[in-house]
C-alpha positions in Angstrom: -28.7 -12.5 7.6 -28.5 -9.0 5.7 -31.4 -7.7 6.5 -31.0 -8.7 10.5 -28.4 -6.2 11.2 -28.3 -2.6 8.7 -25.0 -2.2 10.0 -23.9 -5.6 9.4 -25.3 -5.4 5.9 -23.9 -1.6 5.1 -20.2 -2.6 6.3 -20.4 -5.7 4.2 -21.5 -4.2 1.2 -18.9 -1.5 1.3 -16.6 -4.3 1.3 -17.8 -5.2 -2.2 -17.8 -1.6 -3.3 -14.2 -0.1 -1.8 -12.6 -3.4 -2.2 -13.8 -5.6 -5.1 -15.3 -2.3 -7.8 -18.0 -3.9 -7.6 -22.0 -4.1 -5.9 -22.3 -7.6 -3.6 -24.0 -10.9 -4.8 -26.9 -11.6 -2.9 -25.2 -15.0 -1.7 -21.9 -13.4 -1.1 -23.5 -10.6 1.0 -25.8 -13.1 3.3 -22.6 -15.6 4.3 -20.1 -12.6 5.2 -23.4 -10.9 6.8 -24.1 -14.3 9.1 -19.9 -14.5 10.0 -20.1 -11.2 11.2 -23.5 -11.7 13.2 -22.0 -15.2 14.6 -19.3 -13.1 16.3 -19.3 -8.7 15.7 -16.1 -7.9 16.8 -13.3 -6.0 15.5 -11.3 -9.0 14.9 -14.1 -10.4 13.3 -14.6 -7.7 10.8 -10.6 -7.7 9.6 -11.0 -11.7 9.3 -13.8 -10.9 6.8 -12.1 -7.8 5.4 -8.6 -9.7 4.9 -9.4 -13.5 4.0 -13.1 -12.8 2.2 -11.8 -9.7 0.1 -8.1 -9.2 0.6 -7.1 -12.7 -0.2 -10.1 -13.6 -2.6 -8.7 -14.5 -6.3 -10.7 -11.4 -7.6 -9.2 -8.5 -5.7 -5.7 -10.6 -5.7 -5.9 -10.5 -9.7 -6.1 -6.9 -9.8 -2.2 -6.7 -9.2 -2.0 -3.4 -7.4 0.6 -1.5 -6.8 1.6 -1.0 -3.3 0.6 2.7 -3.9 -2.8 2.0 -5.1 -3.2 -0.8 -2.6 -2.7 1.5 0.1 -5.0 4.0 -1.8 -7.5 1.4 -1.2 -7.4 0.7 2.2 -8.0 4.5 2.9 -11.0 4.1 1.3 -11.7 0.8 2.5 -10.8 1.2 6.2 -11.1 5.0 6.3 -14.0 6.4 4.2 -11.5 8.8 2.5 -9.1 9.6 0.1 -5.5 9.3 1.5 -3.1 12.4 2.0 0.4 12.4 0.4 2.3 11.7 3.7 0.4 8.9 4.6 0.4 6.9 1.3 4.2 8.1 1.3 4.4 6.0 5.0 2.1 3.3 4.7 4.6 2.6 0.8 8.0 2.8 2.8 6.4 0.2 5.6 5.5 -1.9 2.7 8.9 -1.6 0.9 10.4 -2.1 4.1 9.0 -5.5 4.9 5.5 -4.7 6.4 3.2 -7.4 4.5 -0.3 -6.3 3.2 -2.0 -7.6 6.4 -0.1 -6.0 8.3 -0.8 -2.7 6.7 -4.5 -3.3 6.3 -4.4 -4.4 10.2 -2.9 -1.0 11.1 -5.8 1.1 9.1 -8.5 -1.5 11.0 -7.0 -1.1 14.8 -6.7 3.0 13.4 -9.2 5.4 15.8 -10.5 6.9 12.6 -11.8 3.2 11.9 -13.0 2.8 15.4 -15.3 6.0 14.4 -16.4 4.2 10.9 -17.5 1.3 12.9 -19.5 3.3 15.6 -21.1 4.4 12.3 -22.0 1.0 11.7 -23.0 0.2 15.0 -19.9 -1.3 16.2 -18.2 -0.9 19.4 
């Protein structure tokens, strides 16, 4: 499945990189590559982004702080580092009561992810 789609396989791998630290396993990379094939939708790529990454044991043990979580969905969702009064929002929402996904869901459905995926091939 990697090598069927480059877009598939780019998005996927910078899952491993912005989320994990880390290049992809060859294994790893060709399952999340054929879920996303099966079905390339947005919802399909926060399903893989959330449970495959967000809620695997490896990037759960790295304990982040909400402020360096959020830190990584910029780079994650948005290619870039994040600007102070955005971190400063996307911290009070979490403080607040906004749970992880719902934060990482709110960087995914963002326009200036919309433009990542189109990047990717993704409409």
């Amino acid at each position: 499945p990697r090598d069927q789609n480059a877009g598939v396989t780019g998005f996927v791998s910078r899952l491993y990189t912005k989320l994990l630290s880390r290049g992809y396993d060859a294994d790893g990379l060709n399952a999340w590559c054929a879920v996303i094939l099966a079905n390339p939708s947005r919802t399909t790529l926060l399903q893989v982004s959330l449970t495959g990454f967000m809620h695997s044991v490896e990037f759960q043990s790295k304990g982040l702080s909400d402020a360096d979580f959020v830190k990584v969905m910029y780079r994650t969702f948005l290619d870039r580092e994040c600007d102070a009064s955005g971190l400063n929002a996307w911290v009070a929402a979490l403080q607040s009561g906004s749970t992880r996904d719902q934060v990482a869901a709110g960087f995914a459905y963002s326009a200036e992810f919309s433009q990542i995926m189109a990047r990717y091939g993704f409409q």
